[in-house]
C-alpha positions in Angstrom: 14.8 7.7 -11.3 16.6 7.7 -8.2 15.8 9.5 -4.9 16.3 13.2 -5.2 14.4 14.5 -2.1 14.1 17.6 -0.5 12.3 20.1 1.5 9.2 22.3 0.4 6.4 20.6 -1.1 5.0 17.1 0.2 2.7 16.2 -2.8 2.7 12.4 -1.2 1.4 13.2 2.3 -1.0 15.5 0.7 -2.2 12.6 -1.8 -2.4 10.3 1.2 -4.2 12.8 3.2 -6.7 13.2 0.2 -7.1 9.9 -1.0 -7.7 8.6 2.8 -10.3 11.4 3.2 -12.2 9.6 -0.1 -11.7 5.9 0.9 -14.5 5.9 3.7 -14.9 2.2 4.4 -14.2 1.3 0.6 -13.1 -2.5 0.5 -10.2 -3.8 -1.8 -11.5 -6.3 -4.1 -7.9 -7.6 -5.7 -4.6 -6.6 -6.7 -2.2 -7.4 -9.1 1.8 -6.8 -8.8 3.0 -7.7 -12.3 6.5 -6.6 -13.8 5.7 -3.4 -14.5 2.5 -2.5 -13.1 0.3 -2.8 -9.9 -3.1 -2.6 -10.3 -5.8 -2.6 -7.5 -9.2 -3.0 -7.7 -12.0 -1.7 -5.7 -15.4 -3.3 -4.2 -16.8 -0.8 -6.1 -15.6 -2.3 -9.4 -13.1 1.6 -9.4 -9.7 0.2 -10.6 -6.6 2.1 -10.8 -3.1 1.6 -11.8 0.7 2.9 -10.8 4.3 1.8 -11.8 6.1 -0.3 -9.2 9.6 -0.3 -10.2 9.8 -4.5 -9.7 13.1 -4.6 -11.1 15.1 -3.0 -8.5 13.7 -5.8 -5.7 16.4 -7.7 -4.2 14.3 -8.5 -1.2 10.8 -9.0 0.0 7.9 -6.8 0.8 8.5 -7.0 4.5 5.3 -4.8 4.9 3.4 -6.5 2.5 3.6 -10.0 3.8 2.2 -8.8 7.0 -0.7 -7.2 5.4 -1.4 -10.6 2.9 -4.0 -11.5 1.6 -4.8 -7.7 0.2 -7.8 -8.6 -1.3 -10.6 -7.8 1.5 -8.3 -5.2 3.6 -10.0 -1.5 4.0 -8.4 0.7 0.6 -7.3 3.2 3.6 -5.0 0.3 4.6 -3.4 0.4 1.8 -3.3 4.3 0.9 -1.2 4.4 4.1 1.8 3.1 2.5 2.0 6.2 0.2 5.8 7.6 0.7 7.1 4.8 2.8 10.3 4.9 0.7 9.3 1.3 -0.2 8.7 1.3 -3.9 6.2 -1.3 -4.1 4.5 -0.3 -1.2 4.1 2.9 -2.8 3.0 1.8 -5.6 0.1 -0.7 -4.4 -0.9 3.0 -2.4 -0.8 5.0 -5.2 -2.5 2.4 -7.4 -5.1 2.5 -4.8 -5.6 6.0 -4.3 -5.9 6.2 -8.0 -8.5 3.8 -8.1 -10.5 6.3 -5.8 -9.0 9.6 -8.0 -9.1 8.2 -11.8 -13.1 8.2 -12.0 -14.8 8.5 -15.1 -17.2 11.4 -13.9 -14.8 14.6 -14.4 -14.8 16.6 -17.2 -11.8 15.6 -18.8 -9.9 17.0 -21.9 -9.3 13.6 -23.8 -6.6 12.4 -26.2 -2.8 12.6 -26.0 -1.5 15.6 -23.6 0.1 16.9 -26.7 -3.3 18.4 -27.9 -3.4 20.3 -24.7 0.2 21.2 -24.6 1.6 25.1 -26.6 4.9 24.2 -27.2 6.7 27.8 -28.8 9.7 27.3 -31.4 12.1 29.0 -28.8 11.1 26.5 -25.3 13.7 24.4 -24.1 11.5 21.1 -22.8 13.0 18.8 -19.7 11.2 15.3 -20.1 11.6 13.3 -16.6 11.0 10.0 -18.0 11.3 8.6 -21.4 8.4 8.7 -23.1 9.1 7.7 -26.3 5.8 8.2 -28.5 5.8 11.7 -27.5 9.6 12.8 -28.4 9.5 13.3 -32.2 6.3 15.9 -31.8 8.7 17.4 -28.8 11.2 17.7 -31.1 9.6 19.3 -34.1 8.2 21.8 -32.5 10.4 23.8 -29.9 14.0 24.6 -30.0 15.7 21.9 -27.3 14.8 18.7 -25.7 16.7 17.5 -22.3 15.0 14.0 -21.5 16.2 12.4 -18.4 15.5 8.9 -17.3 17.2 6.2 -15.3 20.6 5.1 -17.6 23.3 2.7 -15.9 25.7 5.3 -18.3 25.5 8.4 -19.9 25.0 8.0 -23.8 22.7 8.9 -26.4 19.8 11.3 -25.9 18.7 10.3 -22.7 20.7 11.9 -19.2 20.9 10.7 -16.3 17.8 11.1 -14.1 20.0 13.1 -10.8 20.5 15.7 -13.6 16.9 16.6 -13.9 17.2 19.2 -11.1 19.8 21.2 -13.0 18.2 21.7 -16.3 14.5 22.3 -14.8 15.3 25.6 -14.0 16.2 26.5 -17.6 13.3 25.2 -19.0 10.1 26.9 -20.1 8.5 23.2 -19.9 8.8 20.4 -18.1 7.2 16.9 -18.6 7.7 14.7 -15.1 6.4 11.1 -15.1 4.4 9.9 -12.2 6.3 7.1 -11.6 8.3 10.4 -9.8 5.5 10.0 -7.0 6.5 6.3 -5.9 9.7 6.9 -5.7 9.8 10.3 -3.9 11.4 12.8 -6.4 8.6 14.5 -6.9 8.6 17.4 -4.5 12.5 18.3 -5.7 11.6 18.1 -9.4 8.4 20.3 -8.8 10.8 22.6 -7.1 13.2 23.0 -9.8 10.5 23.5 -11.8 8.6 26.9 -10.3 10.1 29.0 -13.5 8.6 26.7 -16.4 5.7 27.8 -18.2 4.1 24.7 -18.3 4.8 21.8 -15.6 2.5 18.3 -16.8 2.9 15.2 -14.5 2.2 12.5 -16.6 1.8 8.8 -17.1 -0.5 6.0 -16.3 0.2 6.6 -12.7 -1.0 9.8 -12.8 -3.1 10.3 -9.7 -5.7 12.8 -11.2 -6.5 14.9 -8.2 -5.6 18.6 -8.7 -6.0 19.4 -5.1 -2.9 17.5 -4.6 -0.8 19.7 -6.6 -1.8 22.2 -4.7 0.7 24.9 -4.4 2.9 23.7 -7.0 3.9 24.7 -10.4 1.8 22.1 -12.1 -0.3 23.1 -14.6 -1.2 20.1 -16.4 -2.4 16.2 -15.1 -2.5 13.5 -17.7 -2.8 9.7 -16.5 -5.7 6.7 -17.6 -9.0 5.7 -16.6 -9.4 2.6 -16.5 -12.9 1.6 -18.1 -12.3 -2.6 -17.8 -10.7 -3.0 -14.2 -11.3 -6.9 -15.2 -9.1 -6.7 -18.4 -6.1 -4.4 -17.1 -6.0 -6.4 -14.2 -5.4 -9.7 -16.2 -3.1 -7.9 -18.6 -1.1 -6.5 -15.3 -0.8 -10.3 -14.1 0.5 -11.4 -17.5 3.7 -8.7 -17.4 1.3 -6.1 -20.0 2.1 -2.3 -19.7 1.5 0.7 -21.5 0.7 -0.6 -24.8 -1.6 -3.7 -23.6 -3.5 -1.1 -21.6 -4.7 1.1 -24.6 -8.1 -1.4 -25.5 -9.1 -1.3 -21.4 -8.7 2.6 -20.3 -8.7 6.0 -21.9 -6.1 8.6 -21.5 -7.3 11.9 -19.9 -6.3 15.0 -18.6 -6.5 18.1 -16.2 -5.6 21.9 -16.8 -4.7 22.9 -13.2 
């Protein structure tokens, strides 16, 4: 998606505030920048994941190369580069924070967010993101589905992502990937979205920390823990993504 900021809710100065307030003196073990993903390990063996939109990099990590090797810095080092406005900055941050956030000791509702999601025949559902597995459920059971994602042209089912903000408001649900985080959308989308029902950020990036949703109209978290840090980590390097990640984490979720 591309930058739709605005004012109101800062849910990536919270989640830095948060996730800097849980680091302590918690080293960095290694990190991983692959095509898709960034994963970041923890001394503690705690390993999380976020998206890092590698594809739109035409030039290097200025920050990053100042800050190499990664491996052996303090975590807080690298939380601090939540909402830069540098995607792959973010994204090391919010794999990071993550790490600390996506523990396997919370009481979880497991399995696919579906299970956890009322969808009513009459809801018009806004999907930020195109999440493919989950559209034919979507669609057989409520009235509409708008799904929004990043498109070079407008065609088929999927709208451009600036559009979002317009059909939000008309929704009784709305579905927002996490990726929406790193790229600093979020706050905009979660604003459009006060009237829906139901508001689930979801997605392997997924930071699953209700107290940084925190005034918003999120009622639902769904993201991974990662239960191999090893294995995601080598399938990160080798340009793995969603699919690759199934045998090394679980999916999870929140009811805010």
């Amino acid at each position: 998606m591309s930058a739709i900021r605005g004012g109101g809710m800062q849910v990536g100065e919270t989640l830095r505030q948060l996730a800097l307030a849980r680091a302590n003196d918690l080293l960095v073990k290694d990190v991983r920048i692959g095509l898709r993903y960034t994963g970041v390990m923890l001394e503690n063996g705690s390993t999380g994941v976020a998206y890092n939109f590698s594809r739109r990099v035409t030039k290097g990590c200025s920050v990053l190369d100042s800050m190499l090797p990664l491996a052996g810095k303090k975590a807080r080092e690298l939380i601090t580069l939540i909402d830069t406005g540098h995607e792959i900055e973010s994204s090391v941050a919010i794999a990071a924070a993550n790490a600390l956030f996506n523990t396997p000791d919370r009481k979880y509702l497991d399995g696919d967010i579906l299970r956890h999601l009322t969808l009513r025949p009459d809801d018009t559902v806004t999907v930020v993101g195109y999440f493919a597995p989950l559209v034919p459920a979507i669609r057989a059971n409520c009235s509409d589905i708008k799904i929004f994602d990043e498109v070079s042209r407008p065609g088929g089912e999927i709208l451009p992502a600036d559009e979002a903000v317009k059909w939000l408001p008309k929704s009784q649900v709305a579905l927002i990937t996490a990726t929406a985080i790193i790229n600093g959308t979020i706050d905009s989308l979660l604003e459009a979205s006060r009237a829906c029902r139901e508001v689930v950020v979801l997605g392997p990036s997924t930071p699953m920390a209700p107290e940084a949703f925190k005034g918003t109209p999120v009622t639902l978290l769904s993201g991974i823990v990662v239960h191999d840090g090893n294995e995601i980590l080598r399938r990160i390097s080798e340009g793995g993504g969603t699919r690759q990640f199934r045998a090394c984490s679980k999916k999870v979720n929140l009811q805010l």
